[in-house]
N, CA, C and O of each residue as an XYZ file, in Angstrom:
352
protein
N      18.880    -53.742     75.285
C      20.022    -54.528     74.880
C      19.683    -56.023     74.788
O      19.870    -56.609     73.721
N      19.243    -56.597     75.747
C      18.800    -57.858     75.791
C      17.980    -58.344     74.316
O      18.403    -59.204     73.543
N      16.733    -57.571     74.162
C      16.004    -57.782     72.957
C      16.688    -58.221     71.518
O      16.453    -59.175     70.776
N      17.695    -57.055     71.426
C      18.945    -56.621     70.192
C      19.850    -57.762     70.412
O      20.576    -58.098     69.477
N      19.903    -58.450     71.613
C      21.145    -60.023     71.517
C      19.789    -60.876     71.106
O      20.117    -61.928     70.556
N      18.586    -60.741     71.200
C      17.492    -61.959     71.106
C      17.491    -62.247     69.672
O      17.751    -63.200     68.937
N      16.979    -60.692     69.543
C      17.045    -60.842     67.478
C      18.327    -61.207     66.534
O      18.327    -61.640     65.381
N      19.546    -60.855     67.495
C      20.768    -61.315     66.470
C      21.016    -63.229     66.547
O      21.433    -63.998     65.681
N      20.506    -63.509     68.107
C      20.534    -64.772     68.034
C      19.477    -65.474     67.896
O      19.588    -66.560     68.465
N      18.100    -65.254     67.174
C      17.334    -65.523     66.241
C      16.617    -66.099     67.361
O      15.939    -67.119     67.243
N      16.782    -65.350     68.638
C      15.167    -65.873     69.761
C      14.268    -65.285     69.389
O      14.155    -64.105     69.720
N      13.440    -65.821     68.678
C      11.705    -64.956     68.190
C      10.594    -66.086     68.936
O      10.390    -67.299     68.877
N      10.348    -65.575     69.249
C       9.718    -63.780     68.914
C       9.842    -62.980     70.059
O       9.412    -63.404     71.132
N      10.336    -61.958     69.980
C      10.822    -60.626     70.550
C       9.460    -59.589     70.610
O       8.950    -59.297     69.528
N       9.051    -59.204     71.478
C       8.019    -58.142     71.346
C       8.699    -56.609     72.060
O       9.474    -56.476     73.007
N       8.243    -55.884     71.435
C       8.843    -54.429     71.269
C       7.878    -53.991     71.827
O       6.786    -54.472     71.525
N       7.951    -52.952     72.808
C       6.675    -52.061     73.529
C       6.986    -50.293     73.535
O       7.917    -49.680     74.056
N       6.076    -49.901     72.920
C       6.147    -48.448     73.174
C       7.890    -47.513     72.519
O       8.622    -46.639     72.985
N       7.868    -48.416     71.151
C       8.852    -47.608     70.655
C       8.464    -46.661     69.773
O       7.407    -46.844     69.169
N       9.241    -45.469     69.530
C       9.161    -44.550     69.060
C       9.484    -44.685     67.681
O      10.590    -45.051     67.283
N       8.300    -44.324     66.786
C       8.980    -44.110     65.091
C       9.629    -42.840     64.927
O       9.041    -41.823     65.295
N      11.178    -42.761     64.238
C      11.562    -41.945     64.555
C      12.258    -41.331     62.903
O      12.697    -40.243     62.531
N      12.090    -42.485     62.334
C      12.336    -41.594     61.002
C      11.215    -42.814     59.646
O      11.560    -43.976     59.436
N      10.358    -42.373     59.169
C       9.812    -42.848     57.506
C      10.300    -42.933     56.716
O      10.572    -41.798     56.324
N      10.821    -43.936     55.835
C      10.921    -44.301     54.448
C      10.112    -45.044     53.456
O       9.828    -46.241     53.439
N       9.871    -44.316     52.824
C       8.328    -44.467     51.874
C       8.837    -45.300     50.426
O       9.984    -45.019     50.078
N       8.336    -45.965     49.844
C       9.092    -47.264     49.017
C       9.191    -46.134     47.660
O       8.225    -45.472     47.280
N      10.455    -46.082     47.087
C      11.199    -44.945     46.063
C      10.203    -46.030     44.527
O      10.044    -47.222     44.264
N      10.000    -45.384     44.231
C       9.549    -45.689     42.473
C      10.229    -47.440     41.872
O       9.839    -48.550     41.511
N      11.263    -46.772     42.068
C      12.379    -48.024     41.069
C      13.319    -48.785     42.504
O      14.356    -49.445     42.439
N      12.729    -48.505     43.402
C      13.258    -49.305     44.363
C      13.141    -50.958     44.027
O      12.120    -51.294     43.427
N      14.287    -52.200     44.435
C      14.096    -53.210     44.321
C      14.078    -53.858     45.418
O      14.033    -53.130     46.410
N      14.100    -55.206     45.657
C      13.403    -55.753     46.679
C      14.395    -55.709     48.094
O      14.162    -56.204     49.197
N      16.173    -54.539     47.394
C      16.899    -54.659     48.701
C      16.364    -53.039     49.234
O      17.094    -52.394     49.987
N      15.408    -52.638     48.892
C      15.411    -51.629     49.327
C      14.061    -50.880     49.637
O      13.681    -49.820     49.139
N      13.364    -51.729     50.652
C      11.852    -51.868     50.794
C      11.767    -50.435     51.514
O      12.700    -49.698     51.836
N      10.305    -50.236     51.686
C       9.869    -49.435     52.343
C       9.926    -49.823     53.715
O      10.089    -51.014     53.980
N       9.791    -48.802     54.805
C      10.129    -48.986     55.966
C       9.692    -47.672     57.445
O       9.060    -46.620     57.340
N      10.156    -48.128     58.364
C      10.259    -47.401     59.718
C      11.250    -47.497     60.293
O      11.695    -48.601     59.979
N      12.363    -46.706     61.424
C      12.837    -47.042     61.920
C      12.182    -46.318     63.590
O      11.645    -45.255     63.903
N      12.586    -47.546     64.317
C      12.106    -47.320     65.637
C      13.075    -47.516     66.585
O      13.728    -48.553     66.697
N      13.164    -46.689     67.166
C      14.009    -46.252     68.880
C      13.286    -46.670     70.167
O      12.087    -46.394     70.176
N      13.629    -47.097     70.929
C      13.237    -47.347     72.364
C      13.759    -46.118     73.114
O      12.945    -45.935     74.018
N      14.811    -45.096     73.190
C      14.794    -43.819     73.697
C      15.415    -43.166     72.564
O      15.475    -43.643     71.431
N      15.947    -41.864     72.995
C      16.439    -40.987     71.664
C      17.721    -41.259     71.430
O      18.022    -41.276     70.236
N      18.469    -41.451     72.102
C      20.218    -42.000     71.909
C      20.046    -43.676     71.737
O      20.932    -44.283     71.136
N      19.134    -44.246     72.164
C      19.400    -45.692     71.903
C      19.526    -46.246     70.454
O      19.881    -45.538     69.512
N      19.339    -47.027     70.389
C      20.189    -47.719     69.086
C      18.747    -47.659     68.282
O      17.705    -47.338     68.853
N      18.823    -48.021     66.845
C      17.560    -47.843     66.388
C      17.327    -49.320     65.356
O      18.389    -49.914     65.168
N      16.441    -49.780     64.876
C      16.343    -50.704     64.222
C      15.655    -50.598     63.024
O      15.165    -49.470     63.061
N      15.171    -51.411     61.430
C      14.584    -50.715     60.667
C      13.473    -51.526     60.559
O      13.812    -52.700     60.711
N      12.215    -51.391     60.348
C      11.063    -52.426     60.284
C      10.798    -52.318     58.658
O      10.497    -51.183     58.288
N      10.864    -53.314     57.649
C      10.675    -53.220     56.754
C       9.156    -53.580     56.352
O       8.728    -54.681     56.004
N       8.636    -52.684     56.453
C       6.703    -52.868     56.237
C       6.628    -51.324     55.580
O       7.080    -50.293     56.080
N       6.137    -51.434     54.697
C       5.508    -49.926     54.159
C       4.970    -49.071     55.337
O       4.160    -49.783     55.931
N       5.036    -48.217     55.758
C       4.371    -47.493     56.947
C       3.139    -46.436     56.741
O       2.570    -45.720     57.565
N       2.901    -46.634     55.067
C       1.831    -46.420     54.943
C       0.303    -47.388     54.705
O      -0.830    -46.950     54.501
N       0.758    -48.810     54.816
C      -0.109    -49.302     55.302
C      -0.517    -50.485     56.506
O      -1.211    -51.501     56.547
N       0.365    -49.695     57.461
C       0.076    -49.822     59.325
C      -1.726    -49.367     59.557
O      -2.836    -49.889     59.659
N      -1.136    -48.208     59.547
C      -2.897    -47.360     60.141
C      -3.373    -46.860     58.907
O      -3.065    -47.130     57.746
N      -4.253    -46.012     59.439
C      -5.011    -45.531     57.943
C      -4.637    -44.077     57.377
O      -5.086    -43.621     56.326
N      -3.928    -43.556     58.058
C      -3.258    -42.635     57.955
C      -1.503    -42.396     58.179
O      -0.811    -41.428     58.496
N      -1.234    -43.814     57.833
C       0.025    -44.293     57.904
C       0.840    -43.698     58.891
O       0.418    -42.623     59.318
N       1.911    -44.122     59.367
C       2.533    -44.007     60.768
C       3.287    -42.405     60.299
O       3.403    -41.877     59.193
N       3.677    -41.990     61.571
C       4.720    -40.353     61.103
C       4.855    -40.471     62.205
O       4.110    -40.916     63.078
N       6.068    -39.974     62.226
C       7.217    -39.821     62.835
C       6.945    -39.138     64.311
O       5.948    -38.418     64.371
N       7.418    -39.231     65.030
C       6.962    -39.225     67.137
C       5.553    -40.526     67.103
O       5.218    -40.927     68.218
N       5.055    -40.920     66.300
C       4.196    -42.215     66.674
C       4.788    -43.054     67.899
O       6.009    -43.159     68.021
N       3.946    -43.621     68.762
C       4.481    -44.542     69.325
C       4.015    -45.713     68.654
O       3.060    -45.551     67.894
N       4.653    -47.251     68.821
C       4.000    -48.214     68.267
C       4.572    -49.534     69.402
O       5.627    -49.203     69.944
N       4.188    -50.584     69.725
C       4.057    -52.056     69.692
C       3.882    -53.092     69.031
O       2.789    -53.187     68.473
N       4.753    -54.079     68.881
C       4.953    -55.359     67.610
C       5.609    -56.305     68.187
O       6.291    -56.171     69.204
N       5.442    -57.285     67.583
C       5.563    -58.556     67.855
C       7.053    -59.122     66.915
O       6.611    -59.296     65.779
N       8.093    -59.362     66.907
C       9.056    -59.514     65.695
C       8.779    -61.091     65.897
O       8.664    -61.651     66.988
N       8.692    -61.714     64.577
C       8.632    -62.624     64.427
C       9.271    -63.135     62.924
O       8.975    -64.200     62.382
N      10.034    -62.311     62.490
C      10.983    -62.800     61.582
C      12.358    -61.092     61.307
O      12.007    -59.929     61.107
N      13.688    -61.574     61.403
C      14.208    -60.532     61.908
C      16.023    -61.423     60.778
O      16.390    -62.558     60.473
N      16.571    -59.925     60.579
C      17.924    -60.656     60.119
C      18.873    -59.363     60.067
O      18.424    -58.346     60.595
N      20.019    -59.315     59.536
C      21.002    -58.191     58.942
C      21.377    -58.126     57.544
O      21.872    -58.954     56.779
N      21.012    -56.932     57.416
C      21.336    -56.710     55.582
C      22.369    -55.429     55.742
O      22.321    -54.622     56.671
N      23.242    -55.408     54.734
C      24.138    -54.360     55.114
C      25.169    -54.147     56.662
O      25.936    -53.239     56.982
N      24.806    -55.292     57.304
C      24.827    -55.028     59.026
C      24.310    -54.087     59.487
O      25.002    -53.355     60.195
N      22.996    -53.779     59.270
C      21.849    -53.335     59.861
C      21.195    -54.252     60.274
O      21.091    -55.208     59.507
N      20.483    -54.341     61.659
C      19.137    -55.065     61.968
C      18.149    -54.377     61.303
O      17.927    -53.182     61.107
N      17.328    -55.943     60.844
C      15.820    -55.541     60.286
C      14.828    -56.459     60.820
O      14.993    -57.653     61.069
N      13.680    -55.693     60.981
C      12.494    -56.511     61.104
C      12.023    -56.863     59.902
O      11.819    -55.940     59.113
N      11.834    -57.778     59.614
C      11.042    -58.282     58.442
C       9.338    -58.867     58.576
O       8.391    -58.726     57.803
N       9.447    -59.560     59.900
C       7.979    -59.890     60.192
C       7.835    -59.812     61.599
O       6.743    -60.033     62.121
């Protein structure tokens, strides 16, 4: 919870430890720039989830899937739709 008041009140950088990728979105053909490719990551399974807008196929080399764990650094973060996003 604390983290999720950091990023809405634009304390960056926020570092995330050991969250779970829990669902992939892979960038659609004719997608435009509101509708990037992405991850969303959970800190447990009912907790709230957030969306990281980075292609998640080029994280690792075999791009991230889903039960991955991961660690990041947010260093640029906002709401689109009133969704939280990571952006950097």
């Amino acid at each position: 919870m604390a983290r999720e008041a950091a990023l809405d009140a634009g304390a960056l950088p926020v570092r995330i430890i050991n969250a779970t990728v829990t669902y992939v979105k892979p960038l659609s053909p004719d997608a435009g720039a509101s509708d990037p490719a992405g991850f969303f990551l959970q800190g447990s399974r009912n907790g709230p989830a957030i969306f990281v807008a980075k292609d998640p196929s080029t994280i690792v080399d075999a791009g991230l899937q889903v039960g991955d764990t991961v660690s990041l650094t947010v260093t640029g973060a906002r709401r689109f739709s009133g969704l939280r996003n990571i952006r950097s």
